[in-house]
MDTraj code that builds the backbone (N, CA, C; nanometers):
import mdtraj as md
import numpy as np

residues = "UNK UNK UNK UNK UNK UNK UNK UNK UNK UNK UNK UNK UNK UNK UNK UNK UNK UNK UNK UNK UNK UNK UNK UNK UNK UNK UNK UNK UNK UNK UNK UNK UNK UNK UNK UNK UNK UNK UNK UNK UNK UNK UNK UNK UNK UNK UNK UNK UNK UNK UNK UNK UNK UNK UNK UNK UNK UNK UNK UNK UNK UNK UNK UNK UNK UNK UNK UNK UNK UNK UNK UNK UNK UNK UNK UNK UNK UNK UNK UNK UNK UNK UNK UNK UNK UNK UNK UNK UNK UNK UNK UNK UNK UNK UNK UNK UNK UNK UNK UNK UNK UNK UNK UNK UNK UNK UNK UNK UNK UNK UNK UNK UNK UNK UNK".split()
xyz = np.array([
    [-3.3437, -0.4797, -0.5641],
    [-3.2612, -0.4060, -0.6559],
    [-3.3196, -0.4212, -0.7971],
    [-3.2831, -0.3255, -0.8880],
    [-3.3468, -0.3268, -1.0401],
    [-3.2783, -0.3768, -1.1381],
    [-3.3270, -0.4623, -1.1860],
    [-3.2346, -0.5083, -1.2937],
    [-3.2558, -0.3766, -1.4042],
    [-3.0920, -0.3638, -1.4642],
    [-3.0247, -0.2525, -1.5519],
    [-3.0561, -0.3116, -1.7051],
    [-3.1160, -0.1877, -1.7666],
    [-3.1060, -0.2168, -1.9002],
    [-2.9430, -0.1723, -1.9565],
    [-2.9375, -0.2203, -2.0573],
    [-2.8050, -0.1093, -2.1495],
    [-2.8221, 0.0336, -2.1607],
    [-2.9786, 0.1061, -2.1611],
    [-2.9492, 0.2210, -2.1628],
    [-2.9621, 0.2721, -2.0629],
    [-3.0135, 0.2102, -1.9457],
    [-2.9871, 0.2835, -1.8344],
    [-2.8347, 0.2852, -1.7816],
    [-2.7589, 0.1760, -1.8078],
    [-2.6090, 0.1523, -1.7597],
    [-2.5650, 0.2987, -1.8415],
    [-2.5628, 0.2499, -1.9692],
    [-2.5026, 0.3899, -2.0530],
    [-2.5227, 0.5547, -2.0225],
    [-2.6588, 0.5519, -1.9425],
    [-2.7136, 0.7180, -1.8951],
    [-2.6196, 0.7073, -1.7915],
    [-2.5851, 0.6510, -1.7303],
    [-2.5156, 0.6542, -1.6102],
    [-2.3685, 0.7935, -1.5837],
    [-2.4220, 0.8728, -1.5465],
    [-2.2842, 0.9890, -1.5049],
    [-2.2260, 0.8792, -1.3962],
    [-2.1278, 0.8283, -1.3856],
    [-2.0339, 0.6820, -1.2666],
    [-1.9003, 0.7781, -1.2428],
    [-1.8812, 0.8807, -1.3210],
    [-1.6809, 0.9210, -1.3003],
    [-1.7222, 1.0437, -1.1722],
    [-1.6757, 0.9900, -1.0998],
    [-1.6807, 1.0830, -0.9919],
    [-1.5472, 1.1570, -0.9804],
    [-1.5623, 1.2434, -0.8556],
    [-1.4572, 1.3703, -0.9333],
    [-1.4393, 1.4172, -0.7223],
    [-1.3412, 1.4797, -0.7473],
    [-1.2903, 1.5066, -0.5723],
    [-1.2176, 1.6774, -0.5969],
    [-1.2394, 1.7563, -0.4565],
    [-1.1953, 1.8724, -0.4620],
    [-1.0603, 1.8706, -0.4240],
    [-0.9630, 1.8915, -0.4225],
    [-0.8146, 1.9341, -0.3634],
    [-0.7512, 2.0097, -0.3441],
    [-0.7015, 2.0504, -0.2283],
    [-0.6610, 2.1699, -0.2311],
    [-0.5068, 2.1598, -0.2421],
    [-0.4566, 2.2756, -0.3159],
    [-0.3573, 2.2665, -0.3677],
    [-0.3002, 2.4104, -0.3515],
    [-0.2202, 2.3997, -0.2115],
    [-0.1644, 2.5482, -0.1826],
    [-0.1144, 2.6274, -0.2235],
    [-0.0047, 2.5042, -0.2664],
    [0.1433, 2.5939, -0.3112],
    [0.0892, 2.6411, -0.4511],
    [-0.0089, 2.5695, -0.5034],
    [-0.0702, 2.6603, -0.6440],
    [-0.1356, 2.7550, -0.6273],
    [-0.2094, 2.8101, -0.5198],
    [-0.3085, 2.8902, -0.4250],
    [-0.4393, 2.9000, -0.4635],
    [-0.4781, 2.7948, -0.4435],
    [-0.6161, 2.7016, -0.4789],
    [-0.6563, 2.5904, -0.4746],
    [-0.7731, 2.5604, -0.5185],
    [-0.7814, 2.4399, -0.5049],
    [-0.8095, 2.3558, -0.6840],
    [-0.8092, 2.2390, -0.7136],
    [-0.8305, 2.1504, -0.8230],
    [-0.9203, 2.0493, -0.8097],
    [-0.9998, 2.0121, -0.9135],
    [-1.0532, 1.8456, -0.8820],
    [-1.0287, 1.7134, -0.9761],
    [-1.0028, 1.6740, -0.9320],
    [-0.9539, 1.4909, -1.0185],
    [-1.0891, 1.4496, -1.0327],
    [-1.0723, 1.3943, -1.1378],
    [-1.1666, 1.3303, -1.1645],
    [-1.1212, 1.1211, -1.2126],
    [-1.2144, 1.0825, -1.1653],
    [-1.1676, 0.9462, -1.2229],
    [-1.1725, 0.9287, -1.4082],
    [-1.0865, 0.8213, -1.4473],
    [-1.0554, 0.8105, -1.5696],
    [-1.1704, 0.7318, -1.6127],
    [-1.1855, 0.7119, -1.7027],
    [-1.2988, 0.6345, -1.7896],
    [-1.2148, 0.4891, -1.8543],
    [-1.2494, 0.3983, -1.8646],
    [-1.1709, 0.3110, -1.9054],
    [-1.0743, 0.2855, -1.9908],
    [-1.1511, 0.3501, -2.1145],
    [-1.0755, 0.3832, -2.2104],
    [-0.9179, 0.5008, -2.1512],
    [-0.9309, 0.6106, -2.1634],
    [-0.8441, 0.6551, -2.0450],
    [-0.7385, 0.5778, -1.9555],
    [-0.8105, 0.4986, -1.8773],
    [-0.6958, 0.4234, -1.7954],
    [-0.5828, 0.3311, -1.8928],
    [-0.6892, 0.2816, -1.9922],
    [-0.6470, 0.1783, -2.0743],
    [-0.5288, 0.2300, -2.1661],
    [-0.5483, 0.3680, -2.2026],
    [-0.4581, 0.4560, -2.2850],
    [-0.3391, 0.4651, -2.1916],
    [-0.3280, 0.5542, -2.0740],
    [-0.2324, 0.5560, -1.9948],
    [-0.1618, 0.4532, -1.9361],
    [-0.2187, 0.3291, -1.9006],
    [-0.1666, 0.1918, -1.8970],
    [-0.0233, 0.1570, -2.0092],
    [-0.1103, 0.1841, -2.1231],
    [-0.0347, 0.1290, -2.2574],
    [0.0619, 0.2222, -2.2770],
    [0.0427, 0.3664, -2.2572],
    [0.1876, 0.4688, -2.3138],
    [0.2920, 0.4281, -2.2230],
    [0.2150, 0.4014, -2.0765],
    [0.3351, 0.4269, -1.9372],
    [0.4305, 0.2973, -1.9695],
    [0.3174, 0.1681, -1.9413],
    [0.3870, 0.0188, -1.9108],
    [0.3855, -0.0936, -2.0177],
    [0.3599, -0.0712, -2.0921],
    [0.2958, -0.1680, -2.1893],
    [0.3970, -0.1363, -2.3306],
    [0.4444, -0.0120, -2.3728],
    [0.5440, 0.0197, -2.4848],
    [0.6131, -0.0942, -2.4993],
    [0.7000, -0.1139, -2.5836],
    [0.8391, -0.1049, -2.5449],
    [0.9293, -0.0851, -2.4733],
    [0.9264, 0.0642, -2.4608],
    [1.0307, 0.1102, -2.4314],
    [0.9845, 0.1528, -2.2336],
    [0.8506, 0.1118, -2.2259],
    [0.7761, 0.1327, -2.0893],
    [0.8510, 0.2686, -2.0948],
    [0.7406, 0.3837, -2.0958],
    [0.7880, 0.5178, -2.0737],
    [0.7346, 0.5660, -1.9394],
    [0.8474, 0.5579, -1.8804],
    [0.7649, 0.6401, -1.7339],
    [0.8037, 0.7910, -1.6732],
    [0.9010, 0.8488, -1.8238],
    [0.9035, 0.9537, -1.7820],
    [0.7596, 1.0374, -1.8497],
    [0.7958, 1.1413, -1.6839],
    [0.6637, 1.2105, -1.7218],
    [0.5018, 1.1208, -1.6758],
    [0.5711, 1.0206, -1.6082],
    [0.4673, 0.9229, -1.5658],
    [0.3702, 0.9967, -1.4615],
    [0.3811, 1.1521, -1.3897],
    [0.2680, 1.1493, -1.2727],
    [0.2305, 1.2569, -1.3858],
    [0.3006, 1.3452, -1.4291],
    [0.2594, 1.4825, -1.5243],
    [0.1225, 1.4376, -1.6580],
    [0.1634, 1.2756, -1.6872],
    [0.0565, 1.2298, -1.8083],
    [-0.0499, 1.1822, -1.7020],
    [-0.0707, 1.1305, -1.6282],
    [-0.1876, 1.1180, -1.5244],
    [-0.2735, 1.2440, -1.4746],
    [-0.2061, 1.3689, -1.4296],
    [-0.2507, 1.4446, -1.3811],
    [-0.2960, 1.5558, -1.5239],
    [-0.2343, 1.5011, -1.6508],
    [-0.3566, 1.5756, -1.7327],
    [-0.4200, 1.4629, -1.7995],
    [-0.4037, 1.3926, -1.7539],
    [-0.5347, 1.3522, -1.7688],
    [-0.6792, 1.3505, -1.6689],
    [-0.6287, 1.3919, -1.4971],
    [-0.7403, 1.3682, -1.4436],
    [-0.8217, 1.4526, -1.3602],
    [-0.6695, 1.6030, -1.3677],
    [-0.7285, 1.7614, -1.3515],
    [-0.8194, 1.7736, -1.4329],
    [-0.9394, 1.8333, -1.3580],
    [-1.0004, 1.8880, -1.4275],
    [-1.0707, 2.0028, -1.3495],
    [-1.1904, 2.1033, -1.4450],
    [-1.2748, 2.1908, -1.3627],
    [-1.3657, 2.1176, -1.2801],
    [-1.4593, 2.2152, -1.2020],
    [-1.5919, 2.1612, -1.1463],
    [-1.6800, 2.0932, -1.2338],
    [-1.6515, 2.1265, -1.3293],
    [-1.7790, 2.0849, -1.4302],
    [-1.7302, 1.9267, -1.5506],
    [-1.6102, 1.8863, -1.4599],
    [-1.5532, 1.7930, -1.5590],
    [-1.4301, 1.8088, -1.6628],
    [-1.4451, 1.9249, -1.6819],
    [-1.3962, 1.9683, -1.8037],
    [-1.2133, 1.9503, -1.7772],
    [-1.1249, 1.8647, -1.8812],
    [-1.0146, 1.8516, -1.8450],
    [-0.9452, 2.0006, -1.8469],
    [-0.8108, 2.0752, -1.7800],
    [-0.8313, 2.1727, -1.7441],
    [-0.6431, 2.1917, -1.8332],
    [-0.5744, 2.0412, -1.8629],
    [-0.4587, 2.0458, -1.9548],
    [-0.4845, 1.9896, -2.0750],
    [-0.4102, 2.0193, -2.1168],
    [-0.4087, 1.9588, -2.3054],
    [-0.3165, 1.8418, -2.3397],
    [-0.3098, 1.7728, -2.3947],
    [-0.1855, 1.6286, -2.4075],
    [-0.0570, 1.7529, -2.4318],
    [-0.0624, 1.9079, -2.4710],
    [0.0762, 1.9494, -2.5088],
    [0.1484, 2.0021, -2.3634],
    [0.0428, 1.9914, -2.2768],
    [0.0797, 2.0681, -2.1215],
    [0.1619, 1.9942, -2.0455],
    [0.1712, 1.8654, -2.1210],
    [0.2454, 1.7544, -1.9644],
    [0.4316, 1.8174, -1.9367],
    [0.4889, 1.8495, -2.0529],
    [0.6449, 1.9171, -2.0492],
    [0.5966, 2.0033, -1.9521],
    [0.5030, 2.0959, -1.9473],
    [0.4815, 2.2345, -1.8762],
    [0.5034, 2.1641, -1.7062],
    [0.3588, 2.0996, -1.7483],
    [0.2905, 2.0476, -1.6015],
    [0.4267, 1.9561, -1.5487],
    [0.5087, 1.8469, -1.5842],
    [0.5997, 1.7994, -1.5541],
    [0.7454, 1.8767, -1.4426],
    [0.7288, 2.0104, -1.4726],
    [0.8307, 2.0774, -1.4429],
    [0.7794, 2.1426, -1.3218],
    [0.6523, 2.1258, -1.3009],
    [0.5910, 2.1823, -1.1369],
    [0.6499, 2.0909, -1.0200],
    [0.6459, 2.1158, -0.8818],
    [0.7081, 2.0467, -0.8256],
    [0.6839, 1.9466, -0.7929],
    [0.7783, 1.8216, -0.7640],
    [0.7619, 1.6807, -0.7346],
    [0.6900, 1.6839, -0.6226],
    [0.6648, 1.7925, -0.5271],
    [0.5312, 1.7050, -0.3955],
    [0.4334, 1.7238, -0.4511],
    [0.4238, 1.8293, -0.4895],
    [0.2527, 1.8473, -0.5389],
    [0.2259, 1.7557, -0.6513],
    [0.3055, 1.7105, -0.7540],
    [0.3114, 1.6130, -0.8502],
    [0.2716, 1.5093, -0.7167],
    [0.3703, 1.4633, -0.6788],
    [0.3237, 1.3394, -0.5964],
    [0.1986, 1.3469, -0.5249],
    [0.1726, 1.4627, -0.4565],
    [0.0454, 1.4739, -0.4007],
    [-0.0924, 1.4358, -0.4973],
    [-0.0568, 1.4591, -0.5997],
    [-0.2003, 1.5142, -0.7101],
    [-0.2021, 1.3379, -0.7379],
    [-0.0617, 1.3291, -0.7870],
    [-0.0549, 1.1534, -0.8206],
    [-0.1428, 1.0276, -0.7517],
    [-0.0555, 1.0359, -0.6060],
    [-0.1482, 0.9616, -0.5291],
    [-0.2699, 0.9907, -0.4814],
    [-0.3645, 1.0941, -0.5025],
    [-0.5109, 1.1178, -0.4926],
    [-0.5599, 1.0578, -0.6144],
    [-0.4949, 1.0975, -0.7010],
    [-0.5833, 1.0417, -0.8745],
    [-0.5466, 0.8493, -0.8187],
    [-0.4605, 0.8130, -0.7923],
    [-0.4711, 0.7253, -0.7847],
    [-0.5431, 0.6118, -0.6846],
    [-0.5839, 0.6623, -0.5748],
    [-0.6748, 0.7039, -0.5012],
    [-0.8227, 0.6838, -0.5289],
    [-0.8907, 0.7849, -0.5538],
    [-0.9778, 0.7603, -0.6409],
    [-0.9993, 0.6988, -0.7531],
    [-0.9160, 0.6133, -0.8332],
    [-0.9202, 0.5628, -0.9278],
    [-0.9036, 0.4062, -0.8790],
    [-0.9411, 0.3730, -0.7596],
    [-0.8612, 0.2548, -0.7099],
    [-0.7782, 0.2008, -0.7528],
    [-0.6360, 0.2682, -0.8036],
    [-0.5261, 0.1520, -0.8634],
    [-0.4415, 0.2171, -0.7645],
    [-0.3923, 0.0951, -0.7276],
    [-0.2728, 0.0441, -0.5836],
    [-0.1673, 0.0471, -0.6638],
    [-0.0452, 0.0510, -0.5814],
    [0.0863, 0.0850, -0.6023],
    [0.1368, -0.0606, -0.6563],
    [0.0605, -0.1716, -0.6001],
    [0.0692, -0.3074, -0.6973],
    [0.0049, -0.3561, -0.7782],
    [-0.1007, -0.2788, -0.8054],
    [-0.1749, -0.2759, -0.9491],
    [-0.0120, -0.2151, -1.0651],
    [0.0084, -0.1305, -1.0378],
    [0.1366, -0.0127, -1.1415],
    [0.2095, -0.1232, -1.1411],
    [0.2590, -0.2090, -1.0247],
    [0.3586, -0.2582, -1.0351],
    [0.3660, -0.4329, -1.1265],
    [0.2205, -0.4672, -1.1275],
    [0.2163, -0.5953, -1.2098],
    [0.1780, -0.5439, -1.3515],
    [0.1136, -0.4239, -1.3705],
    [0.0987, -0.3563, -1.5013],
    [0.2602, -0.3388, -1.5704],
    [0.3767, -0.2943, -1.4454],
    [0.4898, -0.2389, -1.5424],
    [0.5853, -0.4099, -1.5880],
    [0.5205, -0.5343, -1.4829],
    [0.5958, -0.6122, -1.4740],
    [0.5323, -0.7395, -1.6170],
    [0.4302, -0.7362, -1.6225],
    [0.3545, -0.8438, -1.7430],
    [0.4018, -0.7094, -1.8736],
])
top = md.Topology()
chain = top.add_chain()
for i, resn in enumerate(residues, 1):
    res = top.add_residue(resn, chain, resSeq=i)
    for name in ("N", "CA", "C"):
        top.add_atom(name, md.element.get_by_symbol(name[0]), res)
traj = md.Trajectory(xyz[None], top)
């Protein structure tokens, strides 16, 4: 194996990204994994506040991790009210794939909402 410089780590494209199909929208979408920073942001709005905000908790995930083929995020931070009001399976569906690919377990969320 090769030992990694810093700029080879840094060239590194690592966020991999998944197709989904998504009927009831009549198409398909792809998630993409979060970047650390990213996770680290959504961590802190959801569980980490104060006030731990978890409403709107799958709608702020899923814009953050819809995106196009090409990466490109496909909502805006003003879309989550919109996106929030789509339905709870496909919310749940989209949820647990991003989460999924992002390897965080349902007891990862749960020692994040509990420390």
């Amino acid at each position: 194996m090769t030992d990694l410089s810093r700029d080879a780590i840094l060239a590194v494209q690592d966020l991999n990204m998944k197709k989904i199909a998504v009927p009831q929208w009549g198409g398909d979408v792809y998630i993409k994994q979060l970047s650390g920073a990213e996770q680290d942001r959504y961590e802190q709005d959801s569980f980490m506040s104060k006030d731990r905000n978890i409403i709107n908790l799958r709608a702020r995930l899923i814009c953050l991790a819809v995106c196009d083929k090409d990466g490109n995020k496909l909502f805006k931070p003003g879309d989550m009210d919109s996106v929030s009001k789509k339905s709870s399976g496909v919310l749940n569906i989209l949820f647990e794939e991003i989460l999924a690919l992002n390897k965080i377990t349902e007891d990862d969320l749960e020692d994040i909402a509990k420390n």
